[in-house]
C-alpha positions in Angstrom: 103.4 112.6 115.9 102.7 111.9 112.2 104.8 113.7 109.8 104.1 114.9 106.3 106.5 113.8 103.4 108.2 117.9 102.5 107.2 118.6 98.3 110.6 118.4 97.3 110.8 114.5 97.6 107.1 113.8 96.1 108.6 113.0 92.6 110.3 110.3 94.0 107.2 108.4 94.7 106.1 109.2 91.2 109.4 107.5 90.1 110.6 103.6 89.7 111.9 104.4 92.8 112.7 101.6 94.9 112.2 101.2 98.5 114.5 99.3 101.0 111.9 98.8 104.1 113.3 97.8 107.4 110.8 95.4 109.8 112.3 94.0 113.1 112.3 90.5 114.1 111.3 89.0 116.6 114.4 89.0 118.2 114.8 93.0 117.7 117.4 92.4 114.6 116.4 94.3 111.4 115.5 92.6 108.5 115.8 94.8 105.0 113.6 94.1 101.5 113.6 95.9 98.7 110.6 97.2 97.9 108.1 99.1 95.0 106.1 101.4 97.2 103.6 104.8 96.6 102.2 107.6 98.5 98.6 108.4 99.4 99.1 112.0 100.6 99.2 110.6 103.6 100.4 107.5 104.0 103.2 105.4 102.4 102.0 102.2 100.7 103.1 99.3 100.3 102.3 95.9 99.1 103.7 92.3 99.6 102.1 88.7 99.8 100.4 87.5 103.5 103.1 85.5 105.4 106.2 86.6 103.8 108.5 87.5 106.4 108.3 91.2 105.9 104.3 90.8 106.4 104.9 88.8 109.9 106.8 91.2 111.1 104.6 94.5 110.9 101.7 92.3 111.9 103.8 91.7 115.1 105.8 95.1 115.5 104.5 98.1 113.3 107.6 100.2 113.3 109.4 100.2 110.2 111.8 102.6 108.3 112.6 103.0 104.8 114.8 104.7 102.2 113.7 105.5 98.8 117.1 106.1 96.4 116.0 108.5 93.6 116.8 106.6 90.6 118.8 109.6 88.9 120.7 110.4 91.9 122.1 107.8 94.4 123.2 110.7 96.3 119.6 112.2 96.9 117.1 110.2 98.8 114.6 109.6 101.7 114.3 108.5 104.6 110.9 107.6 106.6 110.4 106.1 110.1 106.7 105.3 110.8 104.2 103.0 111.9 101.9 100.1 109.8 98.4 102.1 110.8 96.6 99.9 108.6 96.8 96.1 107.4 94.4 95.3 104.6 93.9 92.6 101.8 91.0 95.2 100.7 92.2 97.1 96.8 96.1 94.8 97.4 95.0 93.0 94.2 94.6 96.5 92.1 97.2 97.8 94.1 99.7 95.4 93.0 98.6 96.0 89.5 99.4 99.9 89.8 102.4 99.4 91.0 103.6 97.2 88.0 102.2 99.2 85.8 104.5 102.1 87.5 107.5 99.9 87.6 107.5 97.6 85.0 105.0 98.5 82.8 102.8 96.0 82.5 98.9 96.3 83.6 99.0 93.4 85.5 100.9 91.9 88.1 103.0 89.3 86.8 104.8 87.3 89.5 101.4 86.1 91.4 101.8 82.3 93.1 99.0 80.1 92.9 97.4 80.7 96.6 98.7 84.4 97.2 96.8 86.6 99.5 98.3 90.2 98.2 98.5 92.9 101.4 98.4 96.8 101.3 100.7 98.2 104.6 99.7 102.2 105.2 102.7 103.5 106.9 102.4 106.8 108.8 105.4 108.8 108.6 106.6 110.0 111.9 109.9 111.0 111.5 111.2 112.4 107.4 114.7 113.4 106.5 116.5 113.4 103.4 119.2 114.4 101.3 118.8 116.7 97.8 
């Protein structure tokens, strides 16, 4: 049953928060990256390069879980278990760019490899805790 993310925890999306997103392997062993991510309203977003290991794994097994730290707090954070609901190299390109301008800010991108396909995951959060 999809879950909202509660107000008091929006400003961490709106943050250079970073992200620690769980996938599973194939063998069912977690596999943690750190990751720049953003919110929708409705979905959590984020954004990585096609065949990275992270992207194999949600194209194989949606589930995922991830913790954003609030930068100004260590102690506070959040926690979301969800689903990939959507897979998409459709607005990954300006996506990316966003999300550097957020956490690095630059306007574009500037770590793109010569042949990258950029990816957008929508996450559905189905389960939200958290600590203020």
């Amino acid at each position: 049953m999809p879950e909202t993310i509660p107000s008091a925890y929006l400003d961490l999306f709106e943050k250079r928060a970073f992200a620690v997103l769980a996938t599973l392997m194939p063998d069912g062993s977690p596999q943690v990256t750190p990751v720049w991510c953003d919110f929708d309203g409705t979905h959590v977003l984020v954004n990585s390069a096609r065949g990275r290991v992270k992207d194999r794994n949600m194209r194989r097994d949606p589930r995922v879980a991830l913790v954003i730290l609030d930068p100004d707090n260590p102690y506070r954070y959040l926690e979301v278990r969800g689903r990939v609901v959507e897979i998409t190299e459709d607005g990954a390109e300006e996506h990316i760019d966003r999300l550097a301008q957020k956490y690095l800010g630059v306007e574009k991108y500037p770590y793109r490899q010569p042949g990258e396909v950029r990816v957008l995951y929508k996450i559905r959060p189905e389960r939200v805790s958290g600590l203020r």
